[in-house]
N, C-alpha and C positions, 0 to 999 in steps of 0.2 A: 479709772478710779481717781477723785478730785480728793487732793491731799492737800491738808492749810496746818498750820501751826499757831497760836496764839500765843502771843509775845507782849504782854502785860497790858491786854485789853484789845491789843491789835491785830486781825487778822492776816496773815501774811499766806496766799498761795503758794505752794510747792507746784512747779512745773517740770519735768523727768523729760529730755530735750534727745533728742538724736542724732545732734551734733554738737560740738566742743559751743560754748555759750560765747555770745558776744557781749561786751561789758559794754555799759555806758558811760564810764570815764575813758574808756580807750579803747576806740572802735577798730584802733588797728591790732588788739590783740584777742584773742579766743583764753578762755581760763575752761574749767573742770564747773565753775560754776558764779553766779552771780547774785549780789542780793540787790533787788530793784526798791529802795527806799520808799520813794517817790507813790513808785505804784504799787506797792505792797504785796512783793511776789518775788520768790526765789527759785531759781532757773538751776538744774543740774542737769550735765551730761550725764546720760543715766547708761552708756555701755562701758561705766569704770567698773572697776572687780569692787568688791565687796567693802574691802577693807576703805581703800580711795572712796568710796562713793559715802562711807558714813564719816570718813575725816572730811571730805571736801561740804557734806551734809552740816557737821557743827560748824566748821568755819561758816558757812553763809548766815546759820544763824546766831553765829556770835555779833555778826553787823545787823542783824535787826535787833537784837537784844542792846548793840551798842547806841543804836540810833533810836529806839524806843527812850533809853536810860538814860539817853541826852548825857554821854559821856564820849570821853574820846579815844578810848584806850585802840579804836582801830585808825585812828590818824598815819600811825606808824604802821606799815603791812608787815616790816619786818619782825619789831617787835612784835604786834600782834597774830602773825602767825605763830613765832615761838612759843608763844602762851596758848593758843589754842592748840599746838602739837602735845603741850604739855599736858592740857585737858584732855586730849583725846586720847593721850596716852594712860591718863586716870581713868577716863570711863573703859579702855579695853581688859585694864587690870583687874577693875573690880565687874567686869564681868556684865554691864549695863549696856553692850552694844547692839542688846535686842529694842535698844529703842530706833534705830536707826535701820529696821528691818521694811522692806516692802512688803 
């Protein structure tokens, strides 16, 4: 199944990886997931448990949302994972984590 998301005009692939992702800023590290700017496509290990797989899901596309909006709030990884924990800790509250469903 070919999964994409649309990000304020942009289509951006979802790719579901069967192994930990390699990033293109740092090829000596493996993450849970990547978002590829450039080529407009987002990369997740897809044998995280459920919870992990829809937190590591908004993080990726909090950076195509950031890089669409031509903003920088992801410059910072630290800060900006804070705030996306924070988000993701809002959509589990209110109960919206059927968007994040396969």
């Amino acid at each position: 199944m070919n999964k994409q998301i649309n990000v304020f005009g942009t289509i951006y692939k979802i790719n579901l990886k069967n192994t930990m992702v390699e990033t293109s800023i740092d090829n000596d590290e493996e993450d849970e997931g990547a978002c590829e700017i450039r080529e407009k496509y987002i990369n997740i290990f897809k044998g995280l448990k459920e919870a992990s797989f829809s937190k590591t899901a908004l993080h990726e596309i909090g950076h195509a949302i950031c890089a669409e909006y031509n903003c920088d709030l992801d410059k910072d990884e630290k800060m900006y994972d804070t705030f996306m924990s924070g988000l993701y800790d809002t959509v589990m509250r209110n109960k919206l984590q059927y968007l994040f469903k396969e």
